[in-house]
Each structure stands twice: as C-alpha cells, then as structure tokens.
VOLUM-834264 format. One record per residue: x, y, z of N, C-alpha, C, O, CB in turn. Coordinates in steps of 0.05 Angstrom, whole numbers, padded with zeros to 5 digits, always signed. Glycine has a CB too. Layout:
// VOLUM-834264
XYZXYZXYZXYZXYZ...
This chain:
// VOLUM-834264
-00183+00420-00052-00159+00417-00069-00136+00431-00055-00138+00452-00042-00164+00429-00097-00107+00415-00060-00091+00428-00040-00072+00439-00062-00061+00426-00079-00077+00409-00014-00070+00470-00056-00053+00487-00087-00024+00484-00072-00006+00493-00086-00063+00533-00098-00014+00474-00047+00011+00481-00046+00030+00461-00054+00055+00462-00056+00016+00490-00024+00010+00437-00060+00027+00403-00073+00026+00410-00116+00013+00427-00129-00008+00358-00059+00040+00396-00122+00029+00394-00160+00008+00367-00157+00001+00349-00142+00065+00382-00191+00004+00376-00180-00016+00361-00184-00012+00336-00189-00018+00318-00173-00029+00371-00199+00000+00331-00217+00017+00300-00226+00042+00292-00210+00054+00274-00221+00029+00301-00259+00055+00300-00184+00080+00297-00168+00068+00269-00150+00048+00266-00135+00091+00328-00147+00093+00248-00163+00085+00228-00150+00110+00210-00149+00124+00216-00169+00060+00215-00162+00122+00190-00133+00145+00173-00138+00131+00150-00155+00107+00148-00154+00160+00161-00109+00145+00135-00170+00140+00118-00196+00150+00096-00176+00174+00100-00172+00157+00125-00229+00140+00070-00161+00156+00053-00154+00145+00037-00173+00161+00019-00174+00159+00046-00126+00128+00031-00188+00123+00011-00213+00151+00011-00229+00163-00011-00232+00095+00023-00235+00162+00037-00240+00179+00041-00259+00206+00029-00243+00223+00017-00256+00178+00074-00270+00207+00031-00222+00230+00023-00202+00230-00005-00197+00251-00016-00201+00227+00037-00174+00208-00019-00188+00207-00042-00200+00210-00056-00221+00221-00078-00223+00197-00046-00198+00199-00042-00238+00205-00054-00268+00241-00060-00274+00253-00081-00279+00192-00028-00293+00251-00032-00270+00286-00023-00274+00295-00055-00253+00310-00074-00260+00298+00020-00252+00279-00050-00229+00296-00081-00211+00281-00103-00228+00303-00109-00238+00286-00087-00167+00270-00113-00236+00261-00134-00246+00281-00135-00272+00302-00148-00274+00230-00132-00250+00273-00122-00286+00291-00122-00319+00321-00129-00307+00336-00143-00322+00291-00083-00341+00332-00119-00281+00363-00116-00281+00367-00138-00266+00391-00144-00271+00378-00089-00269+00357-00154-00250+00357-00175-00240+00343-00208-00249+00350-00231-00242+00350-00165-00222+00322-00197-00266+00306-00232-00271+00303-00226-00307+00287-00242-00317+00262-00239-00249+00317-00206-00327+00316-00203-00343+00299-00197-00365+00298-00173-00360+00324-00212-00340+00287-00199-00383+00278-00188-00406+00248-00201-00404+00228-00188-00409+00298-00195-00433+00247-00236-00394+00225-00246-00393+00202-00239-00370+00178-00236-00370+00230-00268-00396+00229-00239-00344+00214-00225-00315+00199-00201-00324+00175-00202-00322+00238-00213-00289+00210-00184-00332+00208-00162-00343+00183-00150-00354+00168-00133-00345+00224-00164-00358+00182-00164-00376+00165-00162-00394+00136-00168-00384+00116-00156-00391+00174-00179-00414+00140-00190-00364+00104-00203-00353+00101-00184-00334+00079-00174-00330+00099-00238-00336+00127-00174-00317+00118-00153-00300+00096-00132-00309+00075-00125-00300+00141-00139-00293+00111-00126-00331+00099-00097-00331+00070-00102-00350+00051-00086-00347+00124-00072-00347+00068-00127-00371+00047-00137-00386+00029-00130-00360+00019-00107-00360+00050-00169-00398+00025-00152-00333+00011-00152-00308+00005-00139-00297-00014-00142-00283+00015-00160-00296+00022-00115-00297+00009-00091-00280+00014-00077-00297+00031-00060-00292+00018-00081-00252+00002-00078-00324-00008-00053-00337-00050-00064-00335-00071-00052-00328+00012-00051-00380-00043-00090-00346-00074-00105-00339-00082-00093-00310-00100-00076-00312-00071-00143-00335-00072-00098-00286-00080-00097-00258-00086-00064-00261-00104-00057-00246-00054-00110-00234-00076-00049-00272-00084-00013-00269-00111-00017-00288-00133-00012-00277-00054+00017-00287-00113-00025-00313-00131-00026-00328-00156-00033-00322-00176-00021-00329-00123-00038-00343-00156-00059-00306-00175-00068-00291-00187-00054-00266-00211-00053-00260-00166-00088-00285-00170-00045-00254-00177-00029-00219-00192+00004-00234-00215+00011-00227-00132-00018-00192-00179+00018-00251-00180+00036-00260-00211+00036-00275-00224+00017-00280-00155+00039-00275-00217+00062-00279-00235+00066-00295-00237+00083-00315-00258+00090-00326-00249+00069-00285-00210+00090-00321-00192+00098-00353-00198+00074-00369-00204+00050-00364-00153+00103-00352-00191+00095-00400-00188+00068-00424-00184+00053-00420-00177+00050-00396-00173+00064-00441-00186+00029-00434-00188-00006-00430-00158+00001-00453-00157+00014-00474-00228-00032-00446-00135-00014-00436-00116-00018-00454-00085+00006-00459-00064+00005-00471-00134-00020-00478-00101+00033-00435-00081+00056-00434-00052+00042-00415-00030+00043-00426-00098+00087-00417-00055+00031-00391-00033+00031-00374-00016-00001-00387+00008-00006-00389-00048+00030-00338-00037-00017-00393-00020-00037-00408+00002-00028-00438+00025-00035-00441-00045-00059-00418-00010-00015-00451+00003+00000-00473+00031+00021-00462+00056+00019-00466-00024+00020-00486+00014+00040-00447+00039+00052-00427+00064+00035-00414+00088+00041-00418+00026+00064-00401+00058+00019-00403+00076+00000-00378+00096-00018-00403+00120-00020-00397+00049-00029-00353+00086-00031-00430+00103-00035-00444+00122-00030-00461+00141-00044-00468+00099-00041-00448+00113-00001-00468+00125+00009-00480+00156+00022-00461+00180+00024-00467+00104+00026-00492+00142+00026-00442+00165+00042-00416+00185+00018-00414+00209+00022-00410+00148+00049-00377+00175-00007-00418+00184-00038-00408+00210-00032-00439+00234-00028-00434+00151-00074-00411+00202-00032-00462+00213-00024-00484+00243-00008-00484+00265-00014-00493+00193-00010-00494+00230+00016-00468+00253+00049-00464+00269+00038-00442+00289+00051-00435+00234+00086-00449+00263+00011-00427+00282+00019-00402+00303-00014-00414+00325-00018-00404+00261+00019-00358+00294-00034-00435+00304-00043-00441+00326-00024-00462+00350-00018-00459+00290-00060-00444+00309-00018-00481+00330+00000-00507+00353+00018-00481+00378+00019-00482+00303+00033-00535+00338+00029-00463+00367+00053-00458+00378+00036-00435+00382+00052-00416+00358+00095-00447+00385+00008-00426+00411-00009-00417+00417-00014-00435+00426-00037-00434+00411-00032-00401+00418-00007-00456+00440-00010-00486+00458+00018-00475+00481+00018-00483+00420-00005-00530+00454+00031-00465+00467+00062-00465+00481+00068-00439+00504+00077-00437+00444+00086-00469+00462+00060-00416+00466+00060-00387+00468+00034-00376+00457+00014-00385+00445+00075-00374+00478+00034-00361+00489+00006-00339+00466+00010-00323+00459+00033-00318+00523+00009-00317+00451-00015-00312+00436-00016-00294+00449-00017-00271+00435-00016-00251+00422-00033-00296+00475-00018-00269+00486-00036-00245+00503-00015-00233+00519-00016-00214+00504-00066-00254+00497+00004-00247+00513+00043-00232+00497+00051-00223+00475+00047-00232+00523+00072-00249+00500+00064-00204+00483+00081-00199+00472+00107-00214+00450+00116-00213+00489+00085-00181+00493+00116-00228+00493+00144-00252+00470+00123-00268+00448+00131-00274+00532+00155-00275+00477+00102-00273+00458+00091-00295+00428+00087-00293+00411+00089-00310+00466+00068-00301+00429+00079-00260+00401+00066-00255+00387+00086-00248+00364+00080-00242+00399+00044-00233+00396+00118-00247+00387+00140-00239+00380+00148-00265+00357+00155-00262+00404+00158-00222+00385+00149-00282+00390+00169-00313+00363+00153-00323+00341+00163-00331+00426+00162-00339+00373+00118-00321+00337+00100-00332+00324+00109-00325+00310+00121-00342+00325+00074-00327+00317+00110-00302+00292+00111-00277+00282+00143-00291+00266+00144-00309+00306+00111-00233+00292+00160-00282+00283+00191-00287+00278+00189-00311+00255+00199-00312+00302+00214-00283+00286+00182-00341+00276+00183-00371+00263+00166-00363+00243+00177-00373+00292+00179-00397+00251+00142-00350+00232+00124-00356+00204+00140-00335+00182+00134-00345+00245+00090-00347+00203+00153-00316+00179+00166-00312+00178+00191-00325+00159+00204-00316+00172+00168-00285+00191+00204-00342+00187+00229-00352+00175+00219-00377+00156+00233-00385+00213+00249-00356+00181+00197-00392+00174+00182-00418+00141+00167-00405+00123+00160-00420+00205+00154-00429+00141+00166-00377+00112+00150-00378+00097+00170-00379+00080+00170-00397+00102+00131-00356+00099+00192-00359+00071+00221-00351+00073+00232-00389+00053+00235-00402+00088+00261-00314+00101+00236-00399+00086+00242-00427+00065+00232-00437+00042+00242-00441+00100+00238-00446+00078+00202-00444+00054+00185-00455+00028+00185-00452+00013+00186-00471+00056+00165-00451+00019+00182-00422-00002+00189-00414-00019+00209-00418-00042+00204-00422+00001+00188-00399-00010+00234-00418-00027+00258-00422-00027+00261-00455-00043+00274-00469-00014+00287-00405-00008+00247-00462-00008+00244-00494-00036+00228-00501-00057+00235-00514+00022+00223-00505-00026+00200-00485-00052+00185-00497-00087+00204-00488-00106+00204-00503-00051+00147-00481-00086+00212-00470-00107+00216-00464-00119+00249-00479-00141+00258-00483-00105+00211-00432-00098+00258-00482-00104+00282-00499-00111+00278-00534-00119+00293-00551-00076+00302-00495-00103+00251-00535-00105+00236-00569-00136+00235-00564-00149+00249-00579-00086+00198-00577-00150+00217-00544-00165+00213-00539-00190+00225-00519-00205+00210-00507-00155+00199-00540-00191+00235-00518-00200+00259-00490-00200+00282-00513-00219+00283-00528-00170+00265-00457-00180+00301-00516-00178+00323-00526-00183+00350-00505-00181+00374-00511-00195+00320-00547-00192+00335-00477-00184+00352-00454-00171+00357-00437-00179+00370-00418-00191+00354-00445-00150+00350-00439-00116+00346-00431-00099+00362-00438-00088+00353-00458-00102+00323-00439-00089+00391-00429-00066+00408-00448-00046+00406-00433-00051+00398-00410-00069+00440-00454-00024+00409-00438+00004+00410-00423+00011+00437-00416+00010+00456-00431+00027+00398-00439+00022+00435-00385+00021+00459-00368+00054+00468-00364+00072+00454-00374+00004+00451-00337+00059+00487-00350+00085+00490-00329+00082+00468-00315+00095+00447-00316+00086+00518-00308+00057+00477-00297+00062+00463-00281+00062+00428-00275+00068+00414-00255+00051+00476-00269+00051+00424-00304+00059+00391-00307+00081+00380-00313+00086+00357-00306+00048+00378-00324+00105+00405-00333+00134+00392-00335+00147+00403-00308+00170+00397-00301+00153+00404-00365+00131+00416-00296+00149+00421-00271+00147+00395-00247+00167+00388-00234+00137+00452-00257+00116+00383-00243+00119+00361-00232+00125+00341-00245+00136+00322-00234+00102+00356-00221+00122+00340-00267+00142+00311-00278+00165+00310-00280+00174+00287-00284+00139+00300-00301+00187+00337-00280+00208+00337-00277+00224+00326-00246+00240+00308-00242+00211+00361-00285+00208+00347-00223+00212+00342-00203+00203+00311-00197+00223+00297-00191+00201+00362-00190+00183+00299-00197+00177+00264-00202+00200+00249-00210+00207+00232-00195+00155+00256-00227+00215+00253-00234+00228+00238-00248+00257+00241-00226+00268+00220-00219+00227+00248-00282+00268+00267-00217+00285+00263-00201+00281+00255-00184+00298+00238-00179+00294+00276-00196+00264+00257-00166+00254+00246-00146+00255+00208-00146+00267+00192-00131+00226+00260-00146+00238+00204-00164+00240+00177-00167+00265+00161-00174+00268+00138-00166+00223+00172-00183+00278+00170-00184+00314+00174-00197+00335+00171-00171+00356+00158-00172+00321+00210-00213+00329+00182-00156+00350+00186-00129+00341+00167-00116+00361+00155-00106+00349+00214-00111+00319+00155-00108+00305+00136-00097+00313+00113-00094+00321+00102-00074+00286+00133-00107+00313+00101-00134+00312+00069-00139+00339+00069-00131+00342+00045-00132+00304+00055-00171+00364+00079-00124+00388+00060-00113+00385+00050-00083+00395+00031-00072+00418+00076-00115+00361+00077-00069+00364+00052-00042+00338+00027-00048+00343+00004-00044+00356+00072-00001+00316+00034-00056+00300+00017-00066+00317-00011-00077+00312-00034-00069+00284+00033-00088+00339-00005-00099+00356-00030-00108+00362-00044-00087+00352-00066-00082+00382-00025-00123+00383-00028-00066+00392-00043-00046+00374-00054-00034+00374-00079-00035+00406-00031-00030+00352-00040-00019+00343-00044-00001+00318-00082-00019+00305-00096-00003+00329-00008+00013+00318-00086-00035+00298-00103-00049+00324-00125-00052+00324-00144-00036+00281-00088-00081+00343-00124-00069+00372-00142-00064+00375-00154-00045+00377-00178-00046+00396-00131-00063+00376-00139-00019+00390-00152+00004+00367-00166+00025+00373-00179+00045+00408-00128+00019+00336-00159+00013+00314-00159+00031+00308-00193+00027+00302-00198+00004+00286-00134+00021+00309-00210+00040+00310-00231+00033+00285-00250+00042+00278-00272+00035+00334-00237+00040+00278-00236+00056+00251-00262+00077+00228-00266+00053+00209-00281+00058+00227-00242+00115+00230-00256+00034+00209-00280+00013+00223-00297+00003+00212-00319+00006+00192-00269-00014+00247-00300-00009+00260-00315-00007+00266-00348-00010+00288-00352+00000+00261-00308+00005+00254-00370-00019+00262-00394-00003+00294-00401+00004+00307-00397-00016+00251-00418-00018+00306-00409+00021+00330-00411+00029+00326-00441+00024+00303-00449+00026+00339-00398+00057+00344-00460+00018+00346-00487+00026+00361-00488+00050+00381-00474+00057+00357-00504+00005+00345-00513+00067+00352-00514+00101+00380-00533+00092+00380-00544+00070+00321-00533+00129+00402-00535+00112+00425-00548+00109+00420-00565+00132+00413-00556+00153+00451-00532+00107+00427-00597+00125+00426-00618+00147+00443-00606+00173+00461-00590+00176+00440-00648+00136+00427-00621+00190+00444-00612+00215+00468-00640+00225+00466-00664+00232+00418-00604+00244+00490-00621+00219+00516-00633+00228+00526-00654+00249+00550-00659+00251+00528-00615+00234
C-alpha cells in the first residue's frame, strides 16, 4: 500500500465526458451516455448490481439541473459543473455503500481527496473540451467532388 498517494484521488474523465456530451449532443446524448456506462461499471465491477448506474444518473441529473445556473460554454462554468459533479459522485458512493455495507465511514482524508479530485478534474475538462471539439478523425467528413 502506498501512504504517500490518497486513497479515493482520482481524475473523473466519465464526469468530463458526460459535461462534453450533455454540452454538445444534449439531454438525450447525455442521458444514454451515462445510462451505458453506469451498466458497463456495473457489469465489469463486482459491486452492487445497480450502484454506478444509479450514481452516473443521478450525476447526469446535477450536471443537467446546475447548466440552469452555470454556462457550459465558460470556462468558470464548465469548471464549477465538473468539480460539484465529482464531489456529488465520491459522496454518493460512500453514501450508497455505507447505506448498504455499513463499513464505509467518512475520513479527512476522503474530503481531502475528493476535494483535491474535484479540482483537479475541474481544471482539466477545459483542455479535455478543447482538445475532444477540435479532435476530429472519428469524425465522418463528406468527400467534395473533385473540381
């Protein structure tokens, strides 16, 4: 075990995806995204049947409700989602599993890595935005006759 990393410190690019999906292909993109890879964790995983799907929509929920508040399309904004949307998932989680489990307590040092996570992941998704926007080779282009 390595004591000089946290334990729960991780970048969220699911949640970063999700924020690009919801802000680009909208509410329906959105929504299957995160439906699909809450299934795809559920399945790979060998946690509860039904925790990451439950999690992933509800987050799908918080990042719709708070672009009522924040602009996706700022960066102040897409930073402010992103960070409440993985500080609102690691809750949930140790929530759900402490509902259920009852061996799960909340530490320092878990609001300390989910704090640090949530910034972390927060500062991230604007080059992640760019860099997914402008990334084009999946893409289909239509070919233009030649002249």
């Amino acid at each position: 075990m390595n004591y000089m990393m946290f334990k729960y410190f991780d970048v969220d690019f699911v949640i970063i995806l999700l924020a690009f999906v919801f802000a680009f292909y909208g509410d329906i993109g959105a929504g299957i995204f995160a439906l699909s890879q809450g299934l795809l964790m559920d399945i790979f995983s060998a946690g509860l049947l039904g925790l990451f799907t439950s999690i992933y929509l509800i987050i799908f929920m918080g990042i719709r409700f708070g672009s009522r508040f924040f602009n996706l399309g700022t960066i102040k904004g897409l930073i402010i989602i992103v960070s409440l949307a993985v500080i609102f998932k690691k809750t949930l989680f140790v929530t759900f599993l402490h509902i259920f489990s009852l061996e799960i307590t909340f530490s320092f040092s878990f609001y300390t890595a989910a704090v640090s996570s949530a910034i972390c992941s927060g500062m991230i998704s604007p080059f992640l935005f760019y860099f997914l926007r402008n990334f084009d080779l999946f893409l289909i282009k239509p070919q233009s006759e030649p002249e």
